[in-house]
C-alpha positions in Angstrom: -59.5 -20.4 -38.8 -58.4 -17.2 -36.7 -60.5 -18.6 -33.9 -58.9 -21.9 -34.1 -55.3 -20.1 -33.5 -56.3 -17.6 -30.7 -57.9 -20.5 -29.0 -54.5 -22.3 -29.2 -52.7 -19.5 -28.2 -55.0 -19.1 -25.2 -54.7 -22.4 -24.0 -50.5 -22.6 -24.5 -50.5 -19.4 -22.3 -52.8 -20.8 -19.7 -50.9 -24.3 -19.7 -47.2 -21.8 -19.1 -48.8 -20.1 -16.9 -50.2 -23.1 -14.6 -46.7 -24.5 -14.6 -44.9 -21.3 -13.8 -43.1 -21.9 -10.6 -42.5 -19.1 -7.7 -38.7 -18.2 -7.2 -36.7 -19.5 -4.7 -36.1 -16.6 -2.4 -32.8 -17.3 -0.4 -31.7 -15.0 2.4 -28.0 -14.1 2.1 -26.8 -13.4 5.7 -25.6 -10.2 6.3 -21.8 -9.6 6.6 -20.8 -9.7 10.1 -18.7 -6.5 10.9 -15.2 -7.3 12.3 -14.0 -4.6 14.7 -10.7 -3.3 13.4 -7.8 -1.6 15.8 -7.8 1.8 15.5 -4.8 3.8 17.0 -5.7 6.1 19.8 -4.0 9.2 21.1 -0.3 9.3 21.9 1.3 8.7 25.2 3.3 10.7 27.1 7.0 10.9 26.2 9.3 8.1 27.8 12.5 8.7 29.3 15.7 8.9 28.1 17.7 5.8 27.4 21.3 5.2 28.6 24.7 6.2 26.3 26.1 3.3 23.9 29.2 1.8 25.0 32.8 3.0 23.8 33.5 1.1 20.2 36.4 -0.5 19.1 39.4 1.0 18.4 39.9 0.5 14.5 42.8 -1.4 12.4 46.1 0.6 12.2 46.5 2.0 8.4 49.4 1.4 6.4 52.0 3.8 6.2 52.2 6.3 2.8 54.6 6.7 0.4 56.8 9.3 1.1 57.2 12.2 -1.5 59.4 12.9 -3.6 61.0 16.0 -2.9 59.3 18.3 -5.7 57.5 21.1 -6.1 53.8 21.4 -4.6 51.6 23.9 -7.2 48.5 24.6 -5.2 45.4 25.9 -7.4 43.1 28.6 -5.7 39.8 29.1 -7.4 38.8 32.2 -8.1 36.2 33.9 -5.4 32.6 33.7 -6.5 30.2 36.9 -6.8 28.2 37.1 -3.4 24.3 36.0 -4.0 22.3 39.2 -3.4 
């Protein structure tokens, strides 16, 4: 009976085996390398460029209130210690 099943076995692995198939092999191309801009050294220093025109005079302010006459308190702060 055991020879029975290791004949079985022999012939299901030599019918797999006939009907293995070989791998497609398929060549991926290589990536093409794409120059890329690399800065080079710096120039030489260009020349000076010309003055800006004169701007526009601006809009006239309106005029302030005038005060009224009282006393003006001025607050000094005091004098901070020199940093040694």
């Amino acid at each position: 009976m055991k020879t029975i099943y290791l004949a079985a076995v022999l012939l299901t692995t030599l019918g797999l085996a006939a009907c293995d198939k070989q791998p497609v092999v398929v060549n991926v191309p290589t990536p093409v390398a794409v120059p890329v801009a690399v800065p080079g050294p710096a120039g030489p220093q260009g020349t000076a460029g010309t003055d800006g025109g004169q701007g526009a005079t601006g809009a006239t302010g309106a005029t302030g209130k005038t005060g009224d006459g009282g006393t003006t308190v001025i607050v000094v702060p005091p004098a901070s210690t020199p940093a040694n």
